[in-house]
N, C-alpha and C positions, 0 to 999 in steps of 0.2 A: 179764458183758458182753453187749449184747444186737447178737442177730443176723438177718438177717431172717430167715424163712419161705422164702420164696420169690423168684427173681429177679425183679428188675423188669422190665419189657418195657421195647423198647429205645422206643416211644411212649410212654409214662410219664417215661422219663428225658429225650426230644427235648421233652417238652410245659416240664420243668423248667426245665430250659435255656434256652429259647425265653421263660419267662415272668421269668427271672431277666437276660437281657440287654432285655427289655423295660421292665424297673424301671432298664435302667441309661440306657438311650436318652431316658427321657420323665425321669430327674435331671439330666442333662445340656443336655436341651432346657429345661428350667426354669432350671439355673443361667446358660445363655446370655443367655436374656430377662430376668432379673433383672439380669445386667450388663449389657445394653443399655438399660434402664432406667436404672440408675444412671449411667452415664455419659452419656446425654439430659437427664438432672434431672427427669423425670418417673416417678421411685419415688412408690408410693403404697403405705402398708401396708410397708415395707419400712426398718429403723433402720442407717445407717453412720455410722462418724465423718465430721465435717467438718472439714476442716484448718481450723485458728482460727489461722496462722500469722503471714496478715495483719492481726488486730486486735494480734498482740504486740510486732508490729514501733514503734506508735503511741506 
């Protein structure tokens, strides 16, 4: 089983952290503006269904 060497410094471990809620911050701010777009109607580069409800009703 592998084990470290040496303990980490507690800066090594704050930097991880730090860059791991940072990946979650800028997912989140992406998934926001992609629904802002979607529901504007101005997606571009971006595929969702579109209800076809109203052509079945005809």
């Amino acid at each position: 089983m592998a084990v470290p060497k040496k303990k980490t410094s507690k800066g090594k471990r704050n930097q991880r952290h730090a860059v791991w809620k940072a990946k979650a911050a800028d997912a989140a701010q992406k998934a926001l503006s992609i629904g802002k777009s979607v529901l504007t109607g101005k997606a571009q580069g971006f595929v969702y269904p579109i209800d076809e409800e109203s052509d079945s009703e005809e």
